[in-house]
DRENZATI-532568 format. One line per field, with one value per residue (C-alpha): z, y negated, x; residue in one letter; residue number from 1. Coordinates in nm, 3 decimals. Last residue first. Layout:
N
zz	Z ... $
yy	Y ... $
xx	X ... $
residuo	A ... $
num	NUM ... $
END
This chain:
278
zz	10.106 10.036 10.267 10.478 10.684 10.925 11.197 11.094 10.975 10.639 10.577 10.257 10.115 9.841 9.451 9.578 9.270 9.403 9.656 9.312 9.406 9.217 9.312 9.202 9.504 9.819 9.632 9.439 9.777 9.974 9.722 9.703 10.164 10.178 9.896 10.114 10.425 10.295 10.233 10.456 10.413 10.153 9.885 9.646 9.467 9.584 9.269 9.393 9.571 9.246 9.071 9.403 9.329 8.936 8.954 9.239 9.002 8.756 8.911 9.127 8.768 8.580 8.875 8.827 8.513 8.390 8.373 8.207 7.893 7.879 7.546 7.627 7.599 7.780 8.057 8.132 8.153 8.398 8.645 8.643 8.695 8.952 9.118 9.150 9.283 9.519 9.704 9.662 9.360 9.450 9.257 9.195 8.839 8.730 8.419 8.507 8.857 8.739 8.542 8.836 9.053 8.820 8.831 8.574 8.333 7.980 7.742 7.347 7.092 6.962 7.082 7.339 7.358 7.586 7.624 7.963 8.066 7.884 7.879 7.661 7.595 7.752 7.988 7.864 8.061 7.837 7.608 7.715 7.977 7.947 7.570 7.308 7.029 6.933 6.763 6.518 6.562 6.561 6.276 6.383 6.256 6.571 6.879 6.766 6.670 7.040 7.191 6.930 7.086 7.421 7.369 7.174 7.481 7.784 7.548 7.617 7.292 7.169 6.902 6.738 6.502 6.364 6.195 5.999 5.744 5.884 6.002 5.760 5.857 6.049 6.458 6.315 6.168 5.814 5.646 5.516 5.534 5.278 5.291 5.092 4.788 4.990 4.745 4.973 5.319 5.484 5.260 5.332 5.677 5.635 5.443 5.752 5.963 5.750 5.699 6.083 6.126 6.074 5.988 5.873 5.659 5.640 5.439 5.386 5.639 5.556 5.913 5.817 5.541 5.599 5.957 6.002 5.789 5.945 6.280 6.159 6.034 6.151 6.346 6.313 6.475 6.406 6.313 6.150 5.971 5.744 5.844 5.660 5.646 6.066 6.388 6.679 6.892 7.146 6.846 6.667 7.040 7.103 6.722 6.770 7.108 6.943 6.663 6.878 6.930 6.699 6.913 6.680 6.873 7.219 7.445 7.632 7.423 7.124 7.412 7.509 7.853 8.083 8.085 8.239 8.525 8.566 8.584 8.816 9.075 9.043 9.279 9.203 9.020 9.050 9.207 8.814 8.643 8.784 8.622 8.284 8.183 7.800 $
yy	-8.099 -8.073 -7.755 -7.906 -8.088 -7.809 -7.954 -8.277 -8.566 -8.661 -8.878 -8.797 -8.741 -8.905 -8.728 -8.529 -8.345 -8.043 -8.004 -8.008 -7.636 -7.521 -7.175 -7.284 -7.219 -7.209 -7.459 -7.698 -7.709 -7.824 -8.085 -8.169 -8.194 -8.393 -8.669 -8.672 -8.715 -9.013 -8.961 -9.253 -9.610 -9.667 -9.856 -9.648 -9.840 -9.678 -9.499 -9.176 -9.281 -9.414 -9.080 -8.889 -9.069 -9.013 -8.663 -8.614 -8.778 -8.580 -8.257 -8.369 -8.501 -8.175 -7.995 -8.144 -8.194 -7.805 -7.694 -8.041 -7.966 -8.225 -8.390 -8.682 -9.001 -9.212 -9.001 -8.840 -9.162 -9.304 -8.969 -9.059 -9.373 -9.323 -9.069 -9.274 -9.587 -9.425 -9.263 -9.605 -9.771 -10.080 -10.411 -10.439 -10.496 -10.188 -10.299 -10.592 -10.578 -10.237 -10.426 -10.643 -10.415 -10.217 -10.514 -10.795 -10.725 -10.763 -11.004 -10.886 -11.170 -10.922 -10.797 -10.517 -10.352 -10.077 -9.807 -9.591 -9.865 -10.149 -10.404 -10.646 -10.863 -10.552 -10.640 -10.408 -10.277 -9.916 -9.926 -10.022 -9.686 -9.421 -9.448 -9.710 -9.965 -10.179 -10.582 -10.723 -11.086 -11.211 -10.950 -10.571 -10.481 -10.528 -10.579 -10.244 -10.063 -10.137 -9.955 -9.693 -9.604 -9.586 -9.417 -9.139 -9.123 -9.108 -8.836 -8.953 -9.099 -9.198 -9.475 -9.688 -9.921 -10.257 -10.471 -10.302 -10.416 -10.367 -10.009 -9.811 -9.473 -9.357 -9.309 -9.156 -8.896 -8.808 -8.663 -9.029 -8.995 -9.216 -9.474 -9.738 -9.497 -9.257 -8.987 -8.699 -8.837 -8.522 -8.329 -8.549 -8.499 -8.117 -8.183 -8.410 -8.118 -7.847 -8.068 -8.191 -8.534 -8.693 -9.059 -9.198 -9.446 -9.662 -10.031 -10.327 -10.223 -10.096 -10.050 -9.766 -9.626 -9.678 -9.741 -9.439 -9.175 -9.250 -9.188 -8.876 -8.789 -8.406 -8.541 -8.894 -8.942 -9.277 -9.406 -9.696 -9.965 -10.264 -10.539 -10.782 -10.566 -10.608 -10.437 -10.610 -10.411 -10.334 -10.238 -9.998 -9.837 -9.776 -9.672 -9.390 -9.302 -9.238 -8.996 -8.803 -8.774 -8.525 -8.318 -8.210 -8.268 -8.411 -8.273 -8.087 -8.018 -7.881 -7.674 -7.480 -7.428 -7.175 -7.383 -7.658 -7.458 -7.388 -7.754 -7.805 -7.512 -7.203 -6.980 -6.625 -6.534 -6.407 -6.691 -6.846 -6.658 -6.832 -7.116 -6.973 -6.934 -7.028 $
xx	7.183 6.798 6.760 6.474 6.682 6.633 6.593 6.457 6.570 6.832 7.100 7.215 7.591 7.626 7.678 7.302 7.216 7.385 7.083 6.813 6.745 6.479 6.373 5.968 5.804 6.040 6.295 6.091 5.844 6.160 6.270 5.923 5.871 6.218 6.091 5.810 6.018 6.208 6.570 6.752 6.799 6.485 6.458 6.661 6.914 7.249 7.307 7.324 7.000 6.812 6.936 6.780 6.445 6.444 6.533 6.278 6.018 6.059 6.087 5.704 5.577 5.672 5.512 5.184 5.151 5.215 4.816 4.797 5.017 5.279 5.319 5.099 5.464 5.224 5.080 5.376 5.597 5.336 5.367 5.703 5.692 5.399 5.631 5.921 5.798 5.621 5.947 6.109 6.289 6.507 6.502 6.174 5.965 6.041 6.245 6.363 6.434 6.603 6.865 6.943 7.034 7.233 7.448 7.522 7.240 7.276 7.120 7.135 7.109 6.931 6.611 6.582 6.261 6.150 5.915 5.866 5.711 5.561 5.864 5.965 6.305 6.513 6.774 7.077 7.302 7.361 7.072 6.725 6.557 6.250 6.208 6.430 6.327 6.587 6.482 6.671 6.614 7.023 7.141 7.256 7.600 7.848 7.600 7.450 7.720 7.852 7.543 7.554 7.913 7.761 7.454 7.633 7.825 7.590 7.414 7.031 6.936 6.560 6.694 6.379 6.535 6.354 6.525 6.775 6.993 7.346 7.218 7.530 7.509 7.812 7.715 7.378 7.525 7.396 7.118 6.938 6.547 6.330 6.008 5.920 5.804 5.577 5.569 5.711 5.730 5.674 5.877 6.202 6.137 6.195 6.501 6.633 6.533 6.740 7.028 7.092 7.202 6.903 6.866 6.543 6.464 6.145 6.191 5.968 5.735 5.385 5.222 5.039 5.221 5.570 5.594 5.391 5.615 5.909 5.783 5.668 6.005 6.084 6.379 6.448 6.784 6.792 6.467 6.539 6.267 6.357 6.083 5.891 5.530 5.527 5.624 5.548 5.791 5.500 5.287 5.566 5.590 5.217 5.197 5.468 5.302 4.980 5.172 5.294 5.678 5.846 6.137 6.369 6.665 6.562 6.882 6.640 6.412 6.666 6.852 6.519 6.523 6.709 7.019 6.791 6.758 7.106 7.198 6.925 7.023 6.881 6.740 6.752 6.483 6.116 5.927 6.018 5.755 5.445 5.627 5.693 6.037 6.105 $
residuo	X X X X X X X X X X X X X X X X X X X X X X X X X X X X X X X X X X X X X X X X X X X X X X X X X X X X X X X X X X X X X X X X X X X X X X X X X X X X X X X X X X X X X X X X X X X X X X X X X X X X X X X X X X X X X X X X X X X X X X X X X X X X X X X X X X X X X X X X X X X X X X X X X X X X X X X X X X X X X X X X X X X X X X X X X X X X X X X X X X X X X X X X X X X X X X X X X X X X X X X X X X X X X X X X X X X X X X X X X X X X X X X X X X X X X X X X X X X X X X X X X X X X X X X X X X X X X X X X X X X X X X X X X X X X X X X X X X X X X X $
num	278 277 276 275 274 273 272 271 270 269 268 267 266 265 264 263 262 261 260 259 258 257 256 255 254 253 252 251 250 249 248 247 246 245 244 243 242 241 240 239 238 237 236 235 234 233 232 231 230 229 228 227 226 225 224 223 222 221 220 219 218 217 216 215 214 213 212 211 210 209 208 207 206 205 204 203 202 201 200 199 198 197 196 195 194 193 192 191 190 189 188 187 186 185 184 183 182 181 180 179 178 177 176 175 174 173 172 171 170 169 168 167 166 165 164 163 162 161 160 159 158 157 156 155 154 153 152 151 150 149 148 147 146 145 144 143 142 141 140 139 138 137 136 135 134 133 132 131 130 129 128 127 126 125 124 123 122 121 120 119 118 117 116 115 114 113 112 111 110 109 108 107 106 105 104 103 102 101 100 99 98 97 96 95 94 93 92 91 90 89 88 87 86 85 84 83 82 81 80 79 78 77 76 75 74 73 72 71 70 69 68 67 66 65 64 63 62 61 60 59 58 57 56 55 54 53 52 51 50 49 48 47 46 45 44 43 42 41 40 39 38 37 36 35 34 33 32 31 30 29 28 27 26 25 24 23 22 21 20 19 18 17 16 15 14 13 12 11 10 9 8 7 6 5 4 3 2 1 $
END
């Protein structure tokens, strides 16, 4: 892991080289356990009760599992790990708890016919993609998918308390990306401010960033989001708005960040010297 106060000594990177130098399992979210406070936030916000059949696919080290079963005492707990090790170390977590279990499998193969409940925290474009269509396929009218930062594919998620979602099926889908963000943000554009208070929101509710680390997690996090609103052509504004400018600039000359190959449009950006975002 590269500290910040180490990073002023490298070459600068771009984002895909940055996130080389991270730890794989964070970045792709393998065995990343998600506090316990945000578990409950999430089981609350589904409404989960003692009648439903719990899935955590892609479970990790189980905690999640753990909750519905005891605390919330639904019907059924399983989670789904694909890798052996971190299924087994679910397994010992829920040791004795008789409604609960953990399934060492692929998620894209387990049999989620009787779920009603499943909480799926997937970023692989792919993986979402083919779960997506499992879901319309096996899930029963009422089931209700739990997912963090974004619904499924297109979906228009029943209830919203961002960065957590819930899509109940029948599924609705949006018919533009326009649309979809309405629903989710509450506008159908995302602005400069936009991005950093959803950013800065998702940090405060998923609490696994350290404060002395807050700040610049929020500025790369909300430049991602920004410049993925641009590619997209949903950011509010016409051109790229001098704060986003002065962070992509700070990222650079502070942190060697570049976020320039980011940019899949070409920007229109003032100044003199552009401030070396494209």
């Amino acid at each position: 892991m590269i500290f910040i106060s180490e990073w002023k000594t490298f070459r600068q990177l771009n984002i895909n080289e940055f996130l080389s130098t991270l730890p794989q399992n964070v970045v792709k979210g393998d065995d990343v356990s998600l506090p316990d406070n945000v578990v409950r936030k999430m089981f609350k916000l589904a409404n989960l009760r003692k009648s439903d059949s719990f899935y955590h696919l892609g479970c990790g080290r189980g905690n999640a599992v753990a909750i519905a079963a005891k605390e919330f005492g639904v019907k059924k707990s399983v989670g789904v790990e694909i890798d052996k090790e971190l299924a087994a170390k679910a397994r010992a977590e829920i040791a004795g708890i008789k409604n609960a279990e953990i399934i060492a499998d692929d998620i894209r193969n387990v049999d989620i016919s009787n779920a009603t409940v499943v909480l799926f925290w997937f970023a692989d474009p792919e993986i979402v993609e083919m779960m997506t269509k499992r879901f319309r396929k096996y899930l029963k009218d009422g089931a209700r998918v739990i997912t963090i930062w974004s619904p499924p594919g297109m979906m228009l998620p029943q209830k919203v308390e961002f960065p957590f979602f819930i899509c109940k099926k029948p599924f609705k889908y949006a018919t533009s990306i326009r649309q979809q963000i309405k629903a989710i943000y509450g506008n159908r554009c995302i602005d400069f401010t936009a991005a950093w208070l959803l950013a800065e929101r998702y940090i405060d509710e998923m609490e696994v960033v350290p404060a002395e680390y807050r700040r610049f997690v929020n500025m790369l996090q909300s430049m991602v989001l920004w410049i993925n609103a641009w590619n997209m052509g949903v950011s509010c504004e016409d051109e790229v708005p001098p704060p986003v400018q002065a962070y992509i600039g700070i990222l650079r000359e502070f942190f060697n960040i570049n976020l320039s190959d980011m940019f899949t449009r070409e920007p229109n950006v003032t100044g003199p010297e552009k401030m070396g975002c494209c």
